[in-house]
N, C-alpha and C positions, 0 to 999 in steps of 0.2 A: 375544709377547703377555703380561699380566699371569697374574702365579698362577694356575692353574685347577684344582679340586679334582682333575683326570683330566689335569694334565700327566705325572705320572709313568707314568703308563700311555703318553701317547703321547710322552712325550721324557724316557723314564728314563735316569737316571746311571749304572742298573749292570742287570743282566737275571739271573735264576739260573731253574732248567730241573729241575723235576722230571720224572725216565722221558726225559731224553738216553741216548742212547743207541747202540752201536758195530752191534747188528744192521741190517744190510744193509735200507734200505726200509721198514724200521718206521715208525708215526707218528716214534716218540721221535729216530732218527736223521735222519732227513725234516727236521724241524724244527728241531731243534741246528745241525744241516748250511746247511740255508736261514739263520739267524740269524749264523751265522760267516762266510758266504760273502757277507754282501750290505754291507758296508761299517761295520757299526756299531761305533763309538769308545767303549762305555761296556768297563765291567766283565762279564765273562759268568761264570758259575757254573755249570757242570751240575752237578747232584745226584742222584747211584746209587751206594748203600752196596755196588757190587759190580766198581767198576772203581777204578783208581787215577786212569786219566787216560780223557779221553772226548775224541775225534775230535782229540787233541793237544792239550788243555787239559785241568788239573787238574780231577779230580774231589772232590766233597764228599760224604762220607755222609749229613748231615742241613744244613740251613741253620742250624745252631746253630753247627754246625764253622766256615763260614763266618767268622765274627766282626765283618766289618763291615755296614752298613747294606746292605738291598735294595731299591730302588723298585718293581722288577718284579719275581713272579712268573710263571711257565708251567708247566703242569701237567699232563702226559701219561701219567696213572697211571692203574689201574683206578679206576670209579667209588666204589666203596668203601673205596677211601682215601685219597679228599677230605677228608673232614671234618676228621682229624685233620689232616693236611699245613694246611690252612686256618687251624688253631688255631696250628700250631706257627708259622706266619706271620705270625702278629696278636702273639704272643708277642718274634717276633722286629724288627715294629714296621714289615713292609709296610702298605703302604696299598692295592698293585693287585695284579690277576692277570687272567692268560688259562688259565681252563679248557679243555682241548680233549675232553677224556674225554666219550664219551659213557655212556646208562645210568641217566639221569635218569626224568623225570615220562615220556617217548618210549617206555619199556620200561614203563612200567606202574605200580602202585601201589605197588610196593615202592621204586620209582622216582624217585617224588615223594614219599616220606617222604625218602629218602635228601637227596634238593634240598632240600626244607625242613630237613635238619639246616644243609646248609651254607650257605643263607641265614643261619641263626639266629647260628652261628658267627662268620662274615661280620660281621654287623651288632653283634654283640659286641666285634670289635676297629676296627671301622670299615674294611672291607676294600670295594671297587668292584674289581665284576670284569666283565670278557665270559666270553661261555660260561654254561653249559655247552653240548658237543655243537657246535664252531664248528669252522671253516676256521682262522681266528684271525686274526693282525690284520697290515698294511704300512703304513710311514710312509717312503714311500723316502727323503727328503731328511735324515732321524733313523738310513740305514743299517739300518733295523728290517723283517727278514720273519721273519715267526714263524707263517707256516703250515707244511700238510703239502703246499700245491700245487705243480705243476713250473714254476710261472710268476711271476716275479717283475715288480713294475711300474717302470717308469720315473720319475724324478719331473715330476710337473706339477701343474695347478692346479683338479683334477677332485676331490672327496669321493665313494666309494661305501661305501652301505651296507648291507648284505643280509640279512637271514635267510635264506640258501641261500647255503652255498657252490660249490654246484654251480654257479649264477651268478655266483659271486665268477671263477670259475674261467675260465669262460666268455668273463666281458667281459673276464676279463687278458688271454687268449688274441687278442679280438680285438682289445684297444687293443693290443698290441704290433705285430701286423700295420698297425696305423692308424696309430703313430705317438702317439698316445694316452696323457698321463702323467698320474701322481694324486697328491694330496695326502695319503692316506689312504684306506684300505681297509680297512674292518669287517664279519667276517664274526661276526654281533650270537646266533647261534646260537638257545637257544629264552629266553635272555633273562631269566636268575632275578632278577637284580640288573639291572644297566646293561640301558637299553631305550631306543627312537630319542630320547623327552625328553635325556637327557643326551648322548649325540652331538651332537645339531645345536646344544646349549648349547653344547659345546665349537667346533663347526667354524663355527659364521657367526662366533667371533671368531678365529679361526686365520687370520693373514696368507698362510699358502700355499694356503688355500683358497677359489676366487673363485665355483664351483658345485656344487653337491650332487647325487647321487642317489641314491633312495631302492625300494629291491626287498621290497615290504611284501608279506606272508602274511595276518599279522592283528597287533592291538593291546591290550597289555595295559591299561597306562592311557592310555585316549582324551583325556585333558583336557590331562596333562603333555605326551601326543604332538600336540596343536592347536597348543597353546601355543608349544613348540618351531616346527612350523611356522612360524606366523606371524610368530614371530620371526627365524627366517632368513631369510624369503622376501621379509621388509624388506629386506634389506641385499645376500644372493645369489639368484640365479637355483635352485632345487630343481625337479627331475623326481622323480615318484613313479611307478614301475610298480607297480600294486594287483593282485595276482590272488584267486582266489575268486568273481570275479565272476557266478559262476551256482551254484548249488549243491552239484553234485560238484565244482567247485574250490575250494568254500569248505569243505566235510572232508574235503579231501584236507591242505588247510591247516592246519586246526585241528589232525590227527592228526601233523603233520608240528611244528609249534612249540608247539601249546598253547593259542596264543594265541587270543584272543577274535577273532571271525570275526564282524560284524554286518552288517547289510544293506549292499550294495555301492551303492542308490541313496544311502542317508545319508551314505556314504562321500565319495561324491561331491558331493554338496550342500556337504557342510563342507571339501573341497577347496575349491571353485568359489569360497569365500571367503577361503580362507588364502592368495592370493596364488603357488597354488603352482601347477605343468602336471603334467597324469595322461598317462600314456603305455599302451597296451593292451600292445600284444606286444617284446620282447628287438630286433628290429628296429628298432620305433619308438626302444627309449631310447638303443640305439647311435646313430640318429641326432640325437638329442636330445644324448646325450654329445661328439660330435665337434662340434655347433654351438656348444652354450656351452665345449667349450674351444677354442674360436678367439677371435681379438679382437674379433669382429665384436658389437655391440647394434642390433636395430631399433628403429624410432621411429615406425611405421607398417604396414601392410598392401599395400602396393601395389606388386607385383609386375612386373618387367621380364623375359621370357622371350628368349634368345636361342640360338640354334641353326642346325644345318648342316642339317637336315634337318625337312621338315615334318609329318609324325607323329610322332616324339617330340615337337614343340612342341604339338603339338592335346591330346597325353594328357599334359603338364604342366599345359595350361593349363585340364584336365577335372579333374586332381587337385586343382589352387588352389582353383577351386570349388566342391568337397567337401567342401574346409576354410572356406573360406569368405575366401579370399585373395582379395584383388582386384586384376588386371589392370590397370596404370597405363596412365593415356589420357597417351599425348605429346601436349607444345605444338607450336609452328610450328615452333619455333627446332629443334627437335628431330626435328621428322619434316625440315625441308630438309637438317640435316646429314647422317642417315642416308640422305636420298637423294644427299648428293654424294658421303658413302663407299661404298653399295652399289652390286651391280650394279639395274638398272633395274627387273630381276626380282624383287627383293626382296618382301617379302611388303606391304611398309606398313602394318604394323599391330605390333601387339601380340597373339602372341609373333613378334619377329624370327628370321626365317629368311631368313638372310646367304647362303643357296644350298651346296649339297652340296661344290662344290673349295673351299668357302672357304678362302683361305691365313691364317696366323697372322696377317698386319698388317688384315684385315677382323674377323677376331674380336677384335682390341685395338679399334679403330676402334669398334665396335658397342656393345662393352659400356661404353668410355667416354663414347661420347656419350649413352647412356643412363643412366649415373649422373647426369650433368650435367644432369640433369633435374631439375627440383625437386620434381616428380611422382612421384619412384619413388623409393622406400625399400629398395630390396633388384634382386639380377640374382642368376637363375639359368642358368648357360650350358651348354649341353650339344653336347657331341661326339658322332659316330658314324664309324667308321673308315671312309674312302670310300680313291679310289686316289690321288687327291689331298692328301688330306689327312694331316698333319705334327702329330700329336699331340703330341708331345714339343715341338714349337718354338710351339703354340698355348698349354701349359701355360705354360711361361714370358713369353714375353710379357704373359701375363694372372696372374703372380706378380710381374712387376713392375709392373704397372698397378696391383695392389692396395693398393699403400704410398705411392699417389696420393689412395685415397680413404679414406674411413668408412665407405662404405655397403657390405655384406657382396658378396663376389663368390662365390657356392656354385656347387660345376659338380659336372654327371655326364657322365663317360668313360664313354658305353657299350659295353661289349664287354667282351674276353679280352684275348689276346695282343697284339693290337696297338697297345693303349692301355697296359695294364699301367705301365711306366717313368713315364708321365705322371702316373698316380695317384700312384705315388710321387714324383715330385718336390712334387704338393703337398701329401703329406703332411708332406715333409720342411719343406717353408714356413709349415706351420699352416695351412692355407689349403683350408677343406673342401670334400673331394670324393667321392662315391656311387656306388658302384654302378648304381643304379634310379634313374633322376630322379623318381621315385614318393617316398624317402628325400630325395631334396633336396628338392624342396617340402614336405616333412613338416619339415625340419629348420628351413629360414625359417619355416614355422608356428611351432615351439617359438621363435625369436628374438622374432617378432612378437607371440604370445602372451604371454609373459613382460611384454612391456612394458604390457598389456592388464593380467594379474594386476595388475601392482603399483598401477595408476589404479584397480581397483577393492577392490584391499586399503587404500589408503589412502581410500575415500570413510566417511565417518563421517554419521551423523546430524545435521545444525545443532544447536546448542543452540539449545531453545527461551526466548526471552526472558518465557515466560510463567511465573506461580509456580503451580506444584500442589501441592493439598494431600495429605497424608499418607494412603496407600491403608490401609480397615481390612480388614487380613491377617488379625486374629482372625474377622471376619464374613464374610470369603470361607470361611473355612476351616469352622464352623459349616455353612456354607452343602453344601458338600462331604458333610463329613461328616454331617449329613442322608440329604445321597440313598444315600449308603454302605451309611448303616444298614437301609434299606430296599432295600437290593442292585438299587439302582436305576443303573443306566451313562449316563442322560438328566437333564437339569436340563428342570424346565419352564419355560414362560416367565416366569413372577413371578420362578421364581428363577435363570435366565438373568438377568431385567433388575438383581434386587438383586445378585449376584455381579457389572456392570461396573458401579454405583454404588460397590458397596465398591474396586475398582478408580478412582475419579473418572472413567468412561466416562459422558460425556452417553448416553442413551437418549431414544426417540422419547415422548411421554406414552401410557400407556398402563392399562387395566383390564382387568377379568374381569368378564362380563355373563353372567347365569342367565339373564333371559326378554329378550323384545324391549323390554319399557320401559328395562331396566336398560342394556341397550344404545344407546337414544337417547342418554337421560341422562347417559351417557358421551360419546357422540360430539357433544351436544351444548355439554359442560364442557371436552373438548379442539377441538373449533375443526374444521368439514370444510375439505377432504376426510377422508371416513376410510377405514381397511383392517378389514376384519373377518377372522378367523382362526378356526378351530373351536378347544377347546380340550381337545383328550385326552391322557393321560399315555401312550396305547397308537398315536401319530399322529405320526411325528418329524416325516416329508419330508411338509408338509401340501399342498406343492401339484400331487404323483403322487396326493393320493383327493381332489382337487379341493374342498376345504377353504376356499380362498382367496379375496376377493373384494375388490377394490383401486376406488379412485377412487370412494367413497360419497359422495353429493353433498346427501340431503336427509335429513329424519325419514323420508319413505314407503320411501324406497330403504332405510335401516336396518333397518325394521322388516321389508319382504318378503326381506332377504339374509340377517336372524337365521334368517327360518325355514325360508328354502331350504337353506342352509347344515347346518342340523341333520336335514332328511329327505334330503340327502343324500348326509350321512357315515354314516347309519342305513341309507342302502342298498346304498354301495358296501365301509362297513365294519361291520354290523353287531353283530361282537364286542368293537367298541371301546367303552371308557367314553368318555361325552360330559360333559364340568364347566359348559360352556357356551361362553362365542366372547368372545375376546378380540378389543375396537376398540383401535387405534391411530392414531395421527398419520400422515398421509399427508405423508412427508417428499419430496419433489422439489427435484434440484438439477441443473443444467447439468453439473457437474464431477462429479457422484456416481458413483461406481463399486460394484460387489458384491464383496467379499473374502470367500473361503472359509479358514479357516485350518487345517491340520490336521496336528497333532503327536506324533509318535512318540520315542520313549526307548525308543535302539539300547545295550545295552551296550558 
């Protein structure tokens, strides 16, 4: 990929290691140890003015000692002696670092003075860092682990991103079980500097990286962090798991990064537009993660279920429907061949149950004539160990059927022991497979879904071919500040209707009537039908104190609904000020609809 101001950070020339170190399990030896052991071909430096040589590589007192250039910094020293270490780095003409030290804003006020020196410092020499307080960082195909975990990743074509390493940790552990490789692993910490905005800048143009996920807490800046989204989730497939979602998760959060915690429905509104899929729980994104790294893309919703037995086929096909997956109807062509592959007993329908001996050449037979469908976009196939049944010779078979087609083949082996080997073989194939067929229909959700985000991240507004005129923003504003000043939260309607004229919003015609003359008069000069309104500054929702009165057709009907209308808002609401009763135009249309709109500003 082209220059990217954070290539040295993730494909440095050389690496140097403040607090490497020879004690047994410490962070500093943990990480040195990880960093020499896992493949990487640059230059490495540890730095401890108190060893000659560290884990068999020459040791440096200071980075000055050093004398050549460093891309990378790493930095495993007490919190309090950042700042300087940070200076003497800018001095010496890095540009990155990985903070691991905790001690920061996490510990308290003295905490966050100390972070704010080494932001300030930072941005003095023009330094981008991860951390503070991180896991830190893997780029396996770059040779690069630079954490303190015991689990290194494989390479593949996965992005993770986390504020918690405890989940960095986690999903290592289970993509290696899985088969599971990443492009990149960022454990983003509490975020002083580098925040998700600059990650996903870097990873949707990174060639090794084809999908993202993202393990969000909270957000510092919301706009850089939209931005970013919508900008990768053009190009790759991004999963987000958001926690916080109810209120003790949401400060448990805050106390945990810092970061800004806002409401969890806004959160997701502004997902449901950025092209991107929210996942709830560590389950979900596991399954979400082994589906986009497989080959497989959907292009539809329409689900083929196939199976050896008939209750797990009724509760796959009770979970599609939760989701909102739909159950492909077969053509002719397609229910005659499965009745000339199955037995007679077969279920005929949708989901396919091929009967419990099924042998491996009926489950080949099933799931292909059902791709061949032009009707189904997806097959999920599910095993249960019967006495019959060859789990190991059904997997392959159906690893070789898959390089037949495009359309995704996801299976669940259900059981232990006796499937076991079969999982693995399709792990080893790329070729995903679950535990819970609960997790495989969840995982064609996230395929299907994905292709849904992107139809509606790419829908835009038409340009309108019509010209408008220039909104006066000085006479909205006026307008505002008015009611401000009168520590008023309500516009009334006069200044409701001037506030979307200064906008160029058409409005219905309309006035303000004292007595019943002043009201014909009116409803006279605007054209019946008309709507009569009461008109109080103490009367929002006028048509809960029955205020309202629609479809006025003559002068007499005007003149008996001014006075109904004013004895009684004086009875049901007698502390309200009365101004008088606004007539309007009685607007009627076929196509009309009601829009409520109602706006909040989430930090």
């Amino acid at each position: 990929m082209q220059s990217h101001y954070l290539t040295p950070l993730f494909s440095p020339k050389s690496v140097a290691m403040f607090g490497a170190s020879e004690r047994e399990n410490s962070v500093g030896e943990v990480v040195f140890r990880n960093l020499i052991s896992s493949g990487y071909k640059g230059a490495i430096y540890p730095i401890n003015p108190k060893h000659e040589e560290i884990q068999g590589i020459k040791a440096y007192k200071s980075i000055e000692e050093i004398g050549k250039p460093v891309e990378l910094v790493v930095v495993a020293t007490p919190a309090k002696t950042i700042p300087a270490i940070v200076e003497a780095c800018g001095l010496h003409g890095v540009k990155t670092m990985i903070i691991l030290s905790a001690g920061f804003r996490e510990s308290g006020p003295a905490g966050l003075r100390l972070e704010e020196r080494v932001v300030e410092v930072a941005k003095e020499f023009g330094i981008r860092f991860i951390g503070p307080n991180c896991l830190g960082l893997i780029r396996p195909d770059q040779g690069i682990n630079i954490t303190f975990g015991n689990n290194n990743a494989k390479p593949g074509n996965l992005a993770l991103v986390s504020q918690s390493g405890a989940i960095c940790t986690a999903i290592l552990d289970w993509a290696e079980t899985n088969d599971i490789g990443f492009s990149t692993v960022i454990s983003t910490g509490i975020s002083a500097d580098l925040d998700f905005g600059d990650y996903l800048d870097y990873l949707v143009a990174d060639p090794k990286t084809d999908s993202i996920l993202l393990y969000v807490e909270g957000i510092k800046n919301a706009r850089r962090f939209m931005s970013g989204l919508r900008a990768a989730a053009r190009i790759k497939p991004v999963i987000v798991l958001k926690v916080g979602r109810h209120a003790a998760g949401a400060e448990a959060s805050m106390s945990h990064t810092g970061a800004l915690v806002g409401s969890d429905e806004t959160f997701s509104a502004a997902l449901s537009r950025s092209g991107v899929l929210r996942v709830e729980t560590i389950s979900q994104l596991f399954s979400a993660a082994k589906a986009l790294s497989s080959r497989y893309r959907v292009y539809g919703n329409k689900l083929a279920i196939i199976t050896n037995g008939g209750g797990p086929g009724v509760m796959a096909a009770d979970r599609a429907s939760d989701l909102g997956i739909e159950l492909a109807s077969f053509n002719d062509d397609t229910i005659k061949a499965l009745n000339e592959a199955l037995p007679e007993v077969w279920s005929h329908g949708n989901p396919v149950d091929i009967i419990g001996e099924a042998p491996p050449e009926r489950y080949r037979a099933a799931v292909d004539i059902c791709l061949n469908d032009p009707g189904v976009d997806g097959t999920i196939v599910i095993l249960t160990p019967q006495a019959m049944t060859k789990p190991d010779a059904v997997a392959q078979e159906l690893i070789d059927l898959a390089d037949k087609h495009k359309k995704p083949i996801l299976t669940s082996w259900m059981g232990g022991k006796q499937i076991e080997n079969g999982r693995k073989l399709f792990n080893n194939a790329r070729l995903p497979s679950f535990r819970t067929l609960e997790n495989a229909v969840d995982a064609f959700h996230y395929l299907s879904s994905h292709q849904e985000s992107q139809r509606l991240l790419m829908q835009t507004p038409a340009k309108s071919s019509r010209r408008h005129e220039q909104p006066d923003a000085e006479g909205a504003r006026l307008i505002i500040e008015s009611a401000l000043s009168e520590q008023r939260k309500v516009l009334s309607e006069p200044e409701s209707f001037a506030l979307l004229g200064a906008f160029r919003i058409n409005a219905v015609r309309n006035g303000i009537a004292r007595s019943a003359n002043e009201a014909l008069i009116l409803a006279e000069s605007i054209g019946f039908p008309v709507a009569m309104k009461i008109f109080s500054p103490d009367i929002s929702h006028k048509s809960d104190a029955g205020a309202i009165r629609l479809n006025i057709n003559n002068a007499q009907a005007v003149r008996t609904n001014y006075r109904d209308l004013i004895e009684q808002v004086k009875e049901t609401r007698p502390e309200a000020t009365i101004e008088g009763v606004t007539v309007e135009q009685m607007y009627q249309s076929p196509n009309g609809r009601e829009l409520l709109i109602g706006i909040v500003r989430d930090p």
